[in-house]
N, C-alpha and C positions, 0 to 999 in steps of 0.2 A: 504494500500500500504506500503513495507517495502523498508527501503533504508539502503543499506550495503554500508560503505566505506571500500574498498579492499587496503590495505598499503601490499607496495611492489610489488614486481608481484605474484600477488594471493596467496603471501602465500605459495608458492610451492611446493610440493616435488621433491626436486631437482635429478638429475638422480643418482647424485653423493653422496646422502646421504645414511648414513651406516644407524642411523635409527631414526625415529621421536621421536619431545618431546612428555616428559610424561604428558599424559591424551589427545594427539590429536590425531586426526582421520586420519582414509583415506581410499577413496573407491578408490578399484584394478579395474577400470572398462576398457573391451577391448576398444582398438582402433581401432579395426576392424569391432565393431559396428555402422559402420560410419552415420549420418545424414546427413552432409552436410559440406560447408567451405564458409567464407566469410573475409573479410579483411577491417579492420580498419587504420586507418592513420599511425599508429605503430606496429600491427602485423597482423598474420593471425591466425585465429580461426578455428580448425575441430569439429565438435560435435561429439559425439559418444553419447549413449545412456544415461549413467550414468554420462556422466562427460564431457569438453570439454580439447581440447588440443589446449594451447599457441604457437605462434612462433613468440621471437621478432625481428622485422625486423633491431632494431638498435643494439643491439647487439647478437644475434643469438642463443638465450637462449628458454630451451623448457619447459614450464610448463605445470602445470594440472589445471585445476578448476572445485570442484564438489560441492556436498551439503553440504561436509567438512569445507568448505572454502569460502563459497562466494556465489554459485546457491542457488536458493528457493526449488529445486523441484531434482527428478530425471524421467527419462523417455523422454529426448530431443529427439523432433522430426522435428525441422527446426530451423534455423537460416539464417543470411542475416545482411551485413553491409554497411555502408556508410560513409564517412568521418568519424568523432569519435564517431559515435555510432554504435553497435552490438544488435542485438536483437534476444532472444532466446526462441523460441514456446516447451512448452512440449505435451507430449498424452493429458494430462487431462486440455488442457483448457488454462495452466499456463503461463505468460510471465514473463522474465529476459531481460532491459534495459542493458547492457554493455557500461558505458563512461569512461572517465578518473578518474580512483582511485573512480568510485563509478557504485556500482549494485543496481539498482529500480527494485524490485519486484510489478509486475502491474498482481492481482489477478481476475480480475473483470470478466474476460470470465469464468473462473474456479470454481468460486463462483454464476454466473447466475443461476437463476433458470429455464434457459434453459432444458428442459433434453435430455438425448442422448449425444453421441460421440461427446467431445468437441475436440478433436484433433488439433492442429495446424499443418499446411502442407507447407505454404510455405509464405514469407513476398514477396510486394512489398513497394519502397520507393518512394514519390513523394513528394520533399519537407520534413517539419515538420511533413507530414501524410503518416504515415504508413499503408496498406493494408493486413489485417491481414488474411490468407487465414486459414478456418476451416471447421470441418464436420458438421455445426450448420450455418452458412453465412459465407460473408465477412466480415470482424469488420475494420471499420476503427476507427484507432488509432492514436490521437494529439500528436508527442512525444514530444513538446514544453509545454504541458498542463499535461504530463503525464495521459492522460484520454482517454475512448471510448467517440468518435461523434456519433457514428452510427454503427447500422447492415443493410447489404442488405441482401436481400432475392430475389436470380433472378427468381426462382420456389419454389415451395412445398417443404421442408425439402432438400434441397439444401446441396449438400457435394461442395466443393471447393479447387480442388488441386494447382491452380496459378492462375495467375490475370497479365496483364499489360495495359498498354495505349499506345492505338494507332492514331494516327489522333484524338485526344482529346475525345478516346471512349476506356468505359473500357472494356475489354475482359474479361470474366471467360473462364477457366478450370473446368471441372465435370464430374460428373462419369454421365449426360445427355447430352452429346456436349458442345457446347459454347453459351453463353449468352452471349450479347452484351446491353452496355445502353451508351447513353452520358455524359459526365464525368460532362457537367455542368447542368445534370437537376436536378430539386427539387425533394423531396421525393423517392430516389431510392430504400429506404428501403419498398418501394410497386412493387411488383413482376411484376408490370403488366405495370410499367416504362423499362420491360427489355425484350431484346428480343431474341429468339435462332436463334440462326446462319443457316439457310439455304439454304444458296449456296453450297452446298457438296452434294456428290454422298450419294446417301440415307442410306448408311451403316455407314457413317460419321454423320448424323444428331442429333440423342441420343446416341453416340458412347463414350468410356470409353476414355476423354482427361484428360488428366494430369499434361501436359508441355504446354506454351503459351508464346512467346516472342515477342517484337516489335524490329525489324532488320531493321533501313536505313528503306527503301519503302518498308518494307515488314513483314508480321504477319507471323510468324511460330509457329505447333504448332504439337504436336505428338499424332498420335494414339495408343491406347498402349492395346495389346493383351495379354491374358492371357496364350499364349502357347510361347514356349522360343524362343527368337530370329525373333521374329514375329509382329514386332513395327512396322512404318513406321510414318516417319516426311515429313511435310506438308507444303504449304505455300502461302500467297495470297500475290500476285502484281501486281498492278491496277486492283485490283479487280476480277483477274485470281487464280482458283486452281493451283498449282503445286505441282509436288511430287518431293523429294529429291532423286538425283541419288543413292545415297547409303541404297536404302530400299532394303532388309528388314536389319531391325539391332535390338537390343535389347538398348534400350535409356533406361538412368537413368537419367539425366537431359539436358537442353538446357540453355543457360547462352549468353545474348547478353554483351560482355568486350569488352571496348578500343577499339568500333566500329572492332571488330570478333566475331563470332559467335562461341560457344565453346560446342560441341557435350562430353558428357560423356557418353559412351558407355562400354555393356560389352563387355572387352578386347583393353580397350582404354581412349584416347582422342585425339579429332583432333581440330583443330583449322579453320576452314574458312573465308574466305575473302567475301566483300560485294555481289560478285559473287557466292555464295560457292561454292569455288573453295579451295579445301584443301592448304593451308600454310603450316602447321606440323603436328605430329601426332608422338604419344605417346603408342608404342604398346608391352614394356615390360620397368619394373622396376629392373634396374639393377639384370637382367635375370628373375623377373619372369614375370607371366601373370598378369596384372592388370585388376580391376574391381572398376573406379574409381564414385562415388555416387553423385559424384559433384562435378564442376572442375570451377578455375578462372582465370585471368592472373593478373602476375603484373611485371611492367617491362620488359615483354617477354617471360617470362616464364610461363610453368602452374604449375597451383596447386592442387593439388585435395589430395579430402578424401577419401582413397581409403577401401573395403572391403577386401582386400586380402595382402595392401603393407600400410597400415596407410595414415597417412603424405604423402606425396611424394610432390617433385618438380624437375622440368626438361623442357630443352627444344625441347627436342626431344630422342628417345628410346636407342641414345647412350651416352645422358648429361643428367641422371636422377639420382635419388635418393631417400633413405627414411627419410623423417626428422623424422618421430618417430613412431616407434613401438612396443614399449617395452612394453607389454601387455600379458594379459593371452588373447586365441581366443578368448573368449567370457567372457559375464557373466553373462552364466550359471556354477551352481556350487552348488556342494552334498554333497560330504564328503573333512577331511583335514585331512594332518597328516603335522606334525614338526619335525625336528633332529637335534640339534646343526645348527641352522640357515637357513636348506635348508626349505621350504614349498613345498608341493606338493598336488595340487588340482585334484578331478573329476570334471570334466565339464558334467556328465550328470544328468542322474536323472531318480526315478521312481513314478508313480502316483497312488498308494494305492496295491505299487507292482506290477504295468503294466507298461512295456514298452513308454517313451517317444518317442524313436527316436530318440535322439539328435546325434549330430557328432561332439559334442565340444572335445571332445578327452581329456586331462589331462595336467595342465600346473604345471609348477614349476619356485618356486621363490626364488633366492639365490642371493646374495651380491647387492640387488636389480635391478636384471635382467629378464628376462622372458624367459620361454625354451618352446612353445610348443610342443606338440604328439598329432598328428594328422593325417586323413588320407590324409591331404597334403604335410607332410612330412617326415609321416614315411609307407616305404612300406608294411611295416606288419600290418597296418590299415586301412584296406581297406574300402572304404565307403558303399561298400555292402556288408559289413558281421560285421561290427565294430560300435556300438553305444549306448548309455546308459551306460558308464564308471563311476560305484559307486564305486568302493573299490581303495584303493589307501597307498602306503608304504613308509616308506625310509628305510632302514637297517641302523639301528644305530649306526654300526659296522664299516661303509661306506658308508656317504651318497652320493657317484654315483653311490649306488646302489638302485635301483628303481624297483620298479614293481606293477602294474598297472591292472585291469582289468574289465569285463562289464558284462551286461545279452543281449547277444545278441550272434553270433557265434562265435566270434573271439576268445575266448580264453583267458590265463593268459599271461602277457607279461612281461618280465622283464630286465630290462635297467642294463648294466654295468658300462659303460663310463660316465654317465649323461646327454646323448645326443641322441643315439641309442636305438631304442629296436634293443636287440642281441638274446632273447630266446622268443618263442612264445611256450607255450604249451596247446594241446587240448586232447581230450580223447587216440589220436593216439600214444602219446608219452608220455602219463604219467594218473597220473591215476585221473586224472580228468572224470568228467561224464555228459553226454549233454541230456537233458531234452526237450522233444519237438522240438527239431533243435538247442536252443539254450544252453550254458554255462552258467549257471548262479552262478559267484562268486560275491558274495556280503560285503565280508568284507575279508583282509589281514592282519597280522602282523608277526613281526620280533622277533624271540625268544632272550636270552642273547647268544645263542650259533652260532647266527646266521642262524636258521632255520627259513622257511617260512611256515605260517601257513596259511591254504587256509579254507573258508568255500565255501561250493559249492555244490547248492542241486543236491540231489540222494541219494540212499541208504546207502551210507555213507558221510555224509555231511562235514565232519572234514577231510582234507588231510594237509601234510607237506611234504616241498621238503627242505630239507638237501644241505648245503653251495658243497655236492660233485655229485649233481644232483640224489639222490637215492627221490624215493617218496614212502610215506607211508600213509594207510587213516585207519579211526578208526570208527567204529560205536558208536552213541550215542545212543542207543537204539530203538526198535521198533518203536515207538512215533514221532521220527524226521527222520526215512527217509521219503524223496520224499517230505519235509514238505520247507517251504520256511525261510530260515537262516537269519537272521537280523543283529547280530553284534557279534562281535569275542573280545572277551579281553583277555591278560594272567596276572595271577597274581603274585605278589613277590615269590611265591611258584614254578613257571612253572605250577598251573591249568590252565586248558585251560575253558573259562565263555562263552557260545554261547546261545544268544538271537535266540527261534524259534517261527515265527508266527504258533501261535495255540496251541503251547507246553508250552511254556515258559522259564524260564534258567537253562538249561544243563552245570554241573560243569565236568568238562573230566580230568583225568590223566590217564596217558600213566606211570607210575611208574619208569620211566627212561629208558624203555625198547620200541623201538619205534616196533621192530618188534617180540616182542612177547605180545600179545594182553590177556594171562593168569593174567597179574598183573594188568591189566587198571580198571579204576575203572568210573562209570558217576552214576550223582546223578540228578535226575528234580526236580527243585524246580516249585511249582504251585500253582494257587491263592488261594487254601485250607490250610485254618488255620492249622498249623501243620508240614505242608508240602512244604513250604516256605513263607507262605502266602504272596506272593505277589497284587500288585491292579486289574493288569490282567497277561491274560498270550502273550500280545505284548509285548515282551523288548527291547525297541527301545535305548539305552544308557545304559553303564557301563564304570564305573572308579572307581580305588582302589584308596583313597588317603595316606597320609603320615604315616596314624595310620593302617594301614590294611583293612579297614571298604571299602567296595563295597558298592558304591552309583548305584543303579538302576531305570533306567526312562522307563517309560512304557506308554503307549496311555492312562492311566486309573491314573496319580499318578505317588509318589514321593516315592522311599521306600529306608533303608540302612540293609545290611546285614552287624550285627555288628561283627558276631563270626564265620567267612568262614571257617575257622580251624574244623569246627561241621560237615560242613557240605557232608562228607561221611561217619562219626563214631556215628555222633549225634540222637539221639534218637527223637519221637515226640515231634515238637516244638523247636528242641534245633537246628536249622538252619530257620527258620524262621526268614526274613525281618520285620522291624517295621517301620511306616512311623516315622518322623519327629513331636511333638505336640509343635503349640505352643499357646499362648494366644493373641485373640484380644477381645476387651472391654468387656473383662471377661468373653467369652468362647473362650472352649478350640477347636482348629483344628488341621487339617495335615496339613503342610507346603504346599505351592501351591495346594493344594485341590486335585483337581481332573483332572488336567491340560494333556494335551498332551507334553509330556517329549519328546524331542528330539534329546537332545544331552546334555552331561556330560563331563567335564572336570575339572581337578585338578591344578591349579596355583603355582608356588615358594611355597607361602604362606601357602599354602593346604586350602583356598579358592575354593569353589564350586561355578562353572560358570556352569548355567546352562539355556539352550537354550531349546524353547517351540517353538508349533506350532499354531502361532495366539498371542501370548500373549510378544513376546520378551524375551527380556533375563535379567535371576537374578545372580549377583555375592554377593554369601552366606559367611559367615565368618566360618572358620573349622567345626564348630558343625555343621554350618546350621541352628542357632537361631535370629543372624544377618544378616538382608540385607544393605550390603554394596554399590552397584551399581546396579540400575535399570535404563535398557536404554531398552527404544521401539523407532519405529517409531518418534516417536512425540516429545518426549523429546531428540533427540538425531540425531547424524545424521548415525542412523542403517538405512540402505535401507528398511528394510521389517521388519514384526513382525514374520513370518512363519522364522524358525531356523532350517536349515536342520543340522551343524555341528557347532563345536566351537574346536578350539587347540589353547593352548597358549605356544608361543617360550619361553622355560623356557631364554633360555639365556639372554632376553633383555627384557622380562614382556609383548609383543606387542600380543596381543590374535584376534585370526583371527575369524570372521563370515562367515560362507555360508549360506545365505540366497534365497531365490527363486528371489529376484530379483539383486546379485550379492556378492562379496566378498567385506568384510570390515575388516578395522580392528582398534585398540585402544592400545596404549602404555599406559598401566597398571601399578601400582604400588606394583607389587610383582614380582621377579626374583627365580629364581635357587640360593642356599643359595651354598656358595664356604667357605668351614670349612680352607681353609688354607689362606685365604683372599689372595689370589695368586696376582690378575686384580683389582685392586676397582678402581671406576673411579668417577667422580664426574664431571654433565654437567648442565647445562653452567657454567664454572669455564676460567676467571674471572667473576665473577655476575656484570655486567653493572648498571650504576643508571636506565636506560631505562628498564630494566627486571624487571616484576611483577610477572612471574611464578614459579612453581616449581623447587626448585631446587633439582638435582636426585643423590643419594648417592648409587651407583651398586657392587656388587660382595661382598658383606658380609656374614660373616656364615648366617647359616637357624636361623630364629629368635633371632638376636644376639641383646647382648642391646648396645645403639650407643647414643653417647655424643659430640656436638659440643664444644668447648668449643673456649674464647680468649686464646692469648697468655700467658696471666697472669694466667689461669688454670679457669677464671672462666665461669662459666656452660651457655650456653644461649639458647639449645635446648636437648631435650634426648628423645629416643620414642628405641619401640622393630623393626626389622626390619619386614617383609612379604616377606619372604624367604629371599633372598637375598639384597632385596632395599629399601630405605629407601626415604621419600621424607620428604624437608623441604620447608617452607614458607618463609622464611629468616628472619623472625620475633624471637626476643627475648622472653625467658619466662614471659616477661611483656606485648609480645605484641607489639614494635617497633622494626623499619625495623634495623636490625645489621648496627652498623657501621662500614666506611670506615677499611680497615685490613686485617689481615691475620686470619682463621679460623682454626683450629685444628678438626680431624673427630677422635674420638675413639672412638674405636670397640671390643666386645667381644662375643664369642657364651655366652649363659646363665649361663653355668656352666665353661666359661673356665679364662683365665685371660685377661685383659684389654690393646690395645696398642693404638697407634697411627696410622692409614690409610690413610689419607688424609688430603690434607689443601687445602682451598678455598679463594680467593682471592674476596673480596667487596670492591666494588668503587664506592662512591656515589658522 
C-alpha cells in the first residue's frame, strides 16, 4: 500500500500558468472523458479518465490531479465521496483513498490473483465500509483499517455495476438482474446466501441492470438497453413494481442527494422530489446540449460531469455554467507539431495503416488554452465523412495558421484565424486524389517560403499548395504511386524526405522550379547495402539535426544518414545510412537494436529524443553515444510505452508525448539557443530557503559557456549550456547550498566574448 502526502492543492497546474518547472510533468488529459463526480467536505471532484479535476469550494480554485502528481494509476473508472474522504476505482482493479493533504494507494484488488476484468464501477459508503463495486465481486473495503474484509460473490463470475441498502438488504446491480442478501448475514461471500430478485416481469429477471438506488420507501433501479435512448427506470414500493413516467430515456446515472433523486440523463439532469415529481431540470449548458455522466447537489445546485460541457454547475438551464473545460476532446492522440508556442495535436489514429474510426478531431494548445476541431464545432467536419485525423501543421510563418487532415473523406482542411476551418480541399478543387472513397493524407509540412507540402496517396503522392492557392504535385517515381506515404520531412536544403511503406525513403527536389518537373530530381534509398542501406524499408520517423545528419526510425532499427548532400550525385554506397555502434560489456551493437522507431525529434541541445513502440522513450546526447533520459511507463509518469509522436517546444524545453493512451509532456533541460541573448530569464528567482529544485537559466546562445559567479567575481558554478538553458543545483563547486546574496549569471557563445545576463537573488 502507498501513501502520498499531496502539499498544497495537488500540486496544480494552474490555469494561469505560462509554463511548468523544469523536469515536471503533466498529462493533457480530456475533461470530456468524464467518469463520474462526487464531493468532499471542501470541494468537488470530476474524474475523467487520465486524471481528475478539483473544484475548491472555499475559495473557487480549479485544479488537476493525475499520475503526475499524486494518483497511482491512470485509466479512472469511478469515484464516490463522503464527508473527507474521496475514493477512486480504476479499469484495472486499482484504488486511490483521497483525504486531507494525503492519497493511500490500496492495490490489493489489482494485484489478486483473481483473473479476468478487475474493473471498478461504482462505490457505495456505509459507515467506515466501503462497497467496492467490480467485474470480479463486491469487495468490501475497511477504510478505517485501510484493508479488504471481504469479497461476495452473488452468482458464478458475477460482474457488479452498483450496490445499495435497503431495508437493511443489500441490492446488486449486474449485467444478470438483481441479487439480493441481508446485510447482517454471515458468510455472504457464499453465492448461495444471495438471492435474485424475482418479482419483475420476466424480461427484467436476468436483465442488463446497472443503476440501483434506495429512495425514502422506495428501490429504484434502471434497465439499460443496448439500443439508444431505450433505458427505462424502475421502482418498488411496498413491495409494488412501478415504472417511471418518463420512460423511455437514455440514463447514465441515478444519484439519491439531500433526500432528491437526481436523474443524469442524455440531454440533461433533472432533479425529483420524494414523489418524483420533477423540481428542476437542467437541459442546456449555457446554450449547449448537455450529456451529463453523473450528477450531485450541493447547496441546491447540480453538479455534474459532463461528456460534452466538462464541469458544469447550475440550477437550472438559465443559471448554468462550465467550471472547467479547458481540455483537448479526448485523449486520443497520433501525431504533434510545435511553432513558437502554439501545439497542435491529431486526435486520431491508424492501426497497422487501417482505419480506426475515431472522431477526436484535432486540438490545439497555446498560452495554455485548449481550441478544439471537431465535428461538433466545426461544420466542415462532419461526423460522417470526417475521422482518423493523422497529419497535422502550424505554418511557422503564422501560427493561426493551421491545417489539419485524415484518411477518411473529408479532405485537407486548413484554419486561418486559429479558430475556423476556412478552406477545405478535396480532389474537386485541387489536386488532391481519393483512393477507394477515401483521402488519404498522412503527413503535412510548412516550407521556409511558406508552402504547404501535402503527402497523399495516389499516383503522385507529393502535392504542394502555395501561400497564393496555386497547387502542384510531383511524382516520386514508379515504386510509390498508389503505395501508402508515412512521413514527410524537408531539409535545411528544401529536399523534400518521404517515408513509403514498402518502398522506403524517397529524397524529392523540385530544383526550385515547382512547375516544370524537367529539373526534379528523386532518389530511393533501400534496405540494400549500397543503396541506402537502410534496416527496412518502413520509415516510420525522420529528423535533420543541428549538424545536417538525418536520423531515420524505421519498424526494423535505428539508422543516420551522415552525408544527404551524396545523396542524388553519390555513387554506390556513398548515400548509405549507418546505424549507430556502441559497446556493452564488451560487445559491440546498434544502438536500440532492432526496436520499432516511432518517432524522432531534435531538442535546443540537438539531443535525440526518440520514441518507440512498446519500449518508451530515449533522450540520446548529439552523437547518440549517451543516454541521457530514459523514461517508460514504470519509471516515470509516461502514460504508455507505445510512442506514437514526440515534439519538443524549442522555446521553453517542454517536449510533448502522444502516446496510445494520451498526451504528456516534460519541461526539459535544453531550449532554442538565442545568439543575441535578447530574453534570458532565470526561474525561480528569488530562490527561497524552502526551494530544493532546479534552478533554470533560459535564452542563452546555442551551447554557450555560463558562469555563476558572487559578487566578488568568485566562480561557484560553470557548465556549457543544451541549447539555450542551463540548469543549476544551487550548490557551490564544493558542493554546498550558495549562500544568502546576490548571484551574477555570465554568459558567452563558445567562441564569442563573455558578459553578464542575469543575477539571482538566494535567501536562506
Amino acid at each position: 500500500m502507498r501513501i502520498s502526502l499531496v502539499i498544497t492543492t495537488f500540486l496544480l497546474c494552474s490555469l494561469a500558468q505560462a509554463q511548468i518547472g523544469m523536469q515536471d510533468w503533466r498529462i493533457h488529459f480530456s475533461a470530456f472523458n468524464t467518469a463520474g463526480i462526487a464531493e468532499s467536505e471542501e470541494s468537488i471532484f470530476m474524474a475523467c479518465s487520465n486524471g481528475l479535476v478539483e473544484y475548491s469550494l472555499s475559495d473557487n480554485s480549479v485544479s488537476m490531479l493525475t499520475a503526475a502528481n499524486g494518483l497511482s494509476d491512470l485509466g479512472v473508472s469511478a469515484i464516490e465521496g463522503k464527508g473527507n474522504v474521496v475514493i477512486v476505482g480504476y479499469a484495472n482493479g486499482n484504488l486511490d483513498v483521497i483525504e486531507p493533504d494525503l492519497i493511500t494507494n490500496v492495490p490489493w484488488i489489482q494485484k489478486s490473483e483473481i483473473s479476468g476484468d478487475k474493473a471498478v464501477n461504482n462505490f457505495f459508503f456505509d459507515g467506515d465500509i466501503i462497497y467496492v463495486c467490480t467485474n470480479i465481486g463486491l469487495v468490501v473495503f475497511d477504510n478505517d483499517k485501510k484493508e479488504i474484509k471481504d469479497t461476495y460473490y452473488p452468482y458464478d463470475n458475477p460482474l457488479i455495476y452498483d450496490v445499495t441498502i435497503f431495508n437493511d438488504t443489500i441490492y446488486t446491480a449486474t449485467d444478470n438482474g438483481i441479487y439480493k442478501a441481508s446485510k447482517n448475514s454471515s458468510f455472504l461471500n457464499d453465492k448461495n446466501q444471495w438471492t435474485q430478485e424475482s418479482n419483475l416481469p420476466t424480461n427484467l429477471v436476468g436483465a442488463n441492470i446497472e443503476q440501483i438506488e434506495s429512495f425514502g420507501n422506495k428501490l429504484m433501479f434502471t434497465y439499460n438497453t443496448t439500443d439508444f435512448k431505450s433505458d427505462s427506470l424502475y421502482y418498488f414500493e411496498n413491495s409494488v413494481l412501478n415504472a417511471y413516467s418518463g420512460n423511455p430515456i437514455e440514463v447514465n446515472a441515478i444519484r439519491n442527494d439531500d433526500d432528491k433523486l437526481l436523474l443524469s440523463l442524455y440531454g440533461g439532469s433533472e432533479v425529483l422530489d420524494e414523489n418524483l415529481v420533477q423540481e428542476s431540470i437542467i437541459f442546456e449548458v449555457q446554450g449547449n446540449f448537455p450529456n451529463p455522466q453523473n450528477s450531485l447537489l450541493k447547496d441546491g445546485e447540480i453538479w455534474s460531469g459532463d461528456s460534452r460541457n466538462g464541469m458544469t454547475r447550475g440550477f437550472n438551464s438559465w443559471d448554468t455554467k462550465s467550471i472547467f473545460s479547458n481540455s483537448p476532446f479526448s485523449d486520443g492522440t497520433y501525431r504533434i507539431d510545435i511553432q513558437f508556442g502554439t501545439v497542435l495535436v491529431a486526435g486520431g489514429g491508424l492501426n497497422n495503416l487501417q482505419n480506426n474510426f475515431s472522431r477526436n478531431g484535432v486540438y490545439k494548445f497555446k498560452d495554455e488554452a485548449w481550441t478544439n476541431f471537431n465535428h461538433e464545432n466545426q461544420d466542415s467536419m462532419s461526423f460522417d465523412t470526417n475521422w482518423d485525423f493523422v497529419s497535422v501543421v502550424v505554418n511557422p510563418n503564422n501560427t493561426d495558421d493551421l491545417a489539419f487532415a485524415s484518411v477518411s473523406q473529408g479532405g485537407l482542411m486548413v484554419v486561418k484565424d486559429g479558430i475556423n476551418v476556412t478552406e477545405v480541399f478535396d480532389e474537386n478543387n485541387s489536386s488532391l486524389e481519393r483512393v477507394n472513397g477515401n483521402i488519404v493524407i498522412t503527413d503535412l509540412k510548412y516550407d521556409q517560403l511558406g508552402n504547404l507540402w501535402v503527402l497523399n496517396k495516389g499516383v503522385e503522392p507529393l502535392k504542394m499548395l502555395t501561400p497564393e492557392g496555386q497547387w502542384y504535385s510531383f511524382t516520386l517515381g514508379s515504386a510509390a504511386k498508389n503505395q501508402h506515404p508515412y512521413k514527410l520531412m524537408i531539409d535545411n536544403d528544401g529536399v523534400k524526405w518521404v517515408g513509403i511503406n514498402q518502398v522506403g525513403l524517397v529524397a524529392f527536389s523540385d530544383g526550385g522550379t515547382f512547375d516544370d518537373s524537367s529539373d526534379d530530381q528523386w532518389k530511393t534509398l533501400s534496405a540494400a547495402e549500397g543503396y541506402g542501406n537502410l534496416p527496412s524499408i518502413l520509415v516510420k520517423s525522420l529528423a535533420q539535426d543541428v549538424d545536417g545528419e538525418i536520423w531515420i526510425g524505421t519498424d526494423f532499427g535505428l539508422t543516420v544518414l551522415y552525408n544527404p548532400s551524396n545523396v542524388f550525385d553519390g555513387g554506390f554506397g556513398e548515400y548509405d545510412s549507418n546505424p549507430i555502434l556502441i559497446e556493452v560489456d564488451g560487445e559491440v551493437e546498434k544502438l536500440l537494436g532492432e526496436s520499432d522507431i516511432s518517432s524522432i525529434t531534435v531538442d535546443g541541445g540537438n539531443r535525440k529524443w526518440i520514441g518507440t513502440s512498446g519500449s518508451g522513450v530515449f533522450c540520446l546526447s548529439p552523437d547518440g553515444t549517451e543516454e541521457i533520459y530514459r523514461y517508460t511507463k514504470e519509471n516515470s509518469p509516461l502514460v504508455s510505452n507505445n510512442i506514437f509522436d514526440i515534439r519538443t517546444d524549442l522555446l521553453t524545453g517542454e517536449t510533448y508525448f502522444a502516446t496510445e493512451s494520451g498526451l504528456v509532456s516534460v519541461r526539459t533541460d535544453a531550449s532554442l539557443g538565442d545568439p543575441e541573448f535578447s530574453n534570458v530569464t532565470v526561474f525561480p528567482n528569488p530562490v527561497r530557503p524552502d526551494y530544493q529544485g532546479p534552478i533554470t537559466v533560459q535564452g542563452l546562445g546555442y551551447q554557450s559557456d555560463v558562469k555563476v559567479t558572487d559578487v566578488s567575481g568568485n566562480v561557484v558554478f560553470k557548465t556549457v549550456s543544451n541549447g539555450g538553458t542551463v540548469i543549476w543545483d544551487g550548490k557551490t563547486l564544493q558542493g554546498e547550498r550558495a549562500k544568502s546574496g546576490v548571484y551574477l549569471v555570465w554568459s558567452a557563445s563558445v567562441t564569442g566574448k563573455g558578459r553578464e545576463v542575469a543575477k539571482i537573488l538566494f535567501i536562506n
